[in-house]
N, C-alpha and C positions, 0 to 999 in steps of 0.2 A: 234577788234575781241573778245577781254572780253566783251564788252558790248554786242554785237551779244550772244555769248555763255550763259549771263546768262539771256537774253530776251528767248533763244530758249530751257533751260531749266524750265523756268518758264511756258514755252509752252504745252515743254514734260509735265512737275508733272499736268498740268488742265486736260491734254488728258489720261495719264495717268491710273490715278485715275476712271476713266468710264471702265477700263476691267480690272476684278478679276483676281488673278495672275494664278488660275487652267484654266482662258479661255485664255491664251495668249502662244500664239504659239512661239518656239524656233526661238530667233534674234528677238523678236517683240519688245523689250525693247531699242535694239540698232538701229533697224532699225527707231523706231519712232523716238530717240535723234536724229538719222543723218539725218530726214527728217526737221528734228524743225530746226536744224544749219542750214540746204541748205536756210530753208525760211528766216533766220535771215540776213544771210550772203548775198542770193539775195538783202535783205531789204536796208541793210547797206553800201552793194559793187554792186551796181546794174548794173553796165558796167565794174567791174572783172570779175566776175566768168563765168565756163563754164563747159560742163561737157568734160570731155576729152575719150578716150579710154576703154569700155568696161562700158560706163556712170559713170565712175569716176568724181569726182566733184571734181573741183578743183579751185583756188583763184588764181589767178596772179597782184600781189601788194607791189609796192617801188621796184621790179626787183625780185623777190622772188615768187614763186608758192607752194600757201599752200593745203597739205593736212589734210583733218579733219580723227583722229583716235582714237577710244581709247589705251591709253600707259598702259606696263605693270609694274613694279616695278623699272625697272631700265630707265625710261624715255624712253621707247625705245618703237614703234606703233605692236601691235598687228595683225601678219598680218600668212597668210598661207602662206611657203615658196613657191614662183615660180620663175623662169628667171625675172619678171616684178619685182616681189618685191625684188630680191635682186639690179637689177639694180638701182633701185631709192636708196638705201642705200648706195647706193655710190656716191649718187647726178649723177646718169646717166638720165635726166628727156625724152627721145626720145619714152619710153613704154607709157608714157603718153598720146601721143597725136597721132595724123593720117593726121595730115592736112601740107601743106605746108611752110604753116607758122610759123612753128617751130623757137622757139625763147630758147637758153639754157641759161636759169636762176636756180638759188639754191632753192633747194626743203626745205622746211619745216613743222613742222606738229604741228598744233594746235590740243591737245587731251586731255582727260580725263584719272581720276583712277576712280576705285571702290572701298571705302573704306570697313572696315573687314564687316561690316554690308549692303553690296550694295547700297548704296547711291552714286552719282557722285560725285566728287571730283576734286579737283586741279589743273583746268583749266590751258593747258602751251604750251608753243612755244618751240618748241626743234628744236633742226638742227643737224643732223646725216652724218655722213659722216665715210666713210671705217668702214659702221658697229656697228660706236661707236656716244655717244653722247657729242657734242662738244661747247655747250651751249643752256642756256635753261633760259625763259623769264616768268616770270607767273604776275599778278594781282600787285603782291605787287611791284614790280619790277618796273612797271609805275610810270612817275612822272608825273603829267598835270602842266606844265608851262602856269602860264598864263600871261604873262610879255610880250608875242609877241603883239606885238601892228599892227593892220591893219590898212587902211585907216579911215573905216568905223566903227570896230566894234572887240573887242578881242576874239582869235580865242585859243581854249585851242591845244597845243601841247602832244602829248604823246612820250616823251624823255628816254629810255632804258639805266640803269645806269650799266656801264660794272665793274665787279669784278671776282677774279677766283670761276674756279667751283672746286667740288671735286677730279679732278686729274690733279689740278694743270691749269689745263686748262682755258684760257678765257671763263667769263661767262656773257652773256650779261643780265640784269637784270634790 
């Protein structure tokens, strides 16, 4: 998902750049980042993802259904409160979707900040639960093992090294 995010950033800053900031209309800036990640993440996860509920785009990968958000200071997704968004804060994933095939898996959100200057920043994996956050994964955190050995041909793993977070809490990293 890092490698998606900072393909579909490099995306954004080329697209970017072609409209002056007095021609760009309110949400133009997030809406193009969230169109870049949809294409990255189609690229990358091309038989996960889907759009779910109300054309929410959403990732279901390793048992986990990720949503893409920007985060605001305390790791936590930037969202309008409604019944939908609080229930996914509680890992209720059912607003998500409409189809029969309902599968309840743990919600997660890979998102962004905007640093004091508006540039994107510190691409991360959180996971939320009663409202709070309860580990959070970012870039450095990755380790690429490459000691797995295949038949054929070595295959890099991305292995999450778990340490506590700041309240004490497991932190997966």
């Amino acid at each position: 998902m890092f490698k998606a995010f900072k393909e579909a950033y490099e995306l954004y800053e080329s697209e970017i750049i072609k409209t002056p900031p007095e021609a760009r209309a309110r949400g133009f800036e997030a809406s193009l980042l969230n169109s870049k990640m949809i294409q990255c993440v189609q690229k990358y996860f091309p038989m996960n993802w889907k759009f779910g509920k109300y054309k929410r785009f959403t990732l279901r990968t390793n048992g986990y259904i990720v949503l893409f958000k920007k985060l605001d200071r305390y790791d936590k997704p930037m969202n309008i409160k409604t019944k939908s968004v609080e229930a996914i804060s509680h890992q209720l994933s059912l607003p998500l979707f409409n189809d029969a095939n309902f599968i309840e898996e743990p919600i997660l959100f890979f998102g962004y900040k905007k640093n004091s200057v508006g540039n994107i920043s510190e691409p991360k994996l959180v996971y939320l639960d009663e409202e709070r956050v309860k580990w959070v994964v970012t870039a450095d955190d990755i380790r690429i093992d490459k000691s797995i050995e295949l038949p054929t041909k070595t295959q890099k793993v991305a292995t999450p090294i778990l340490r506590k977070g700041k309240e004490g809490n497991k932190k997966a990293g």
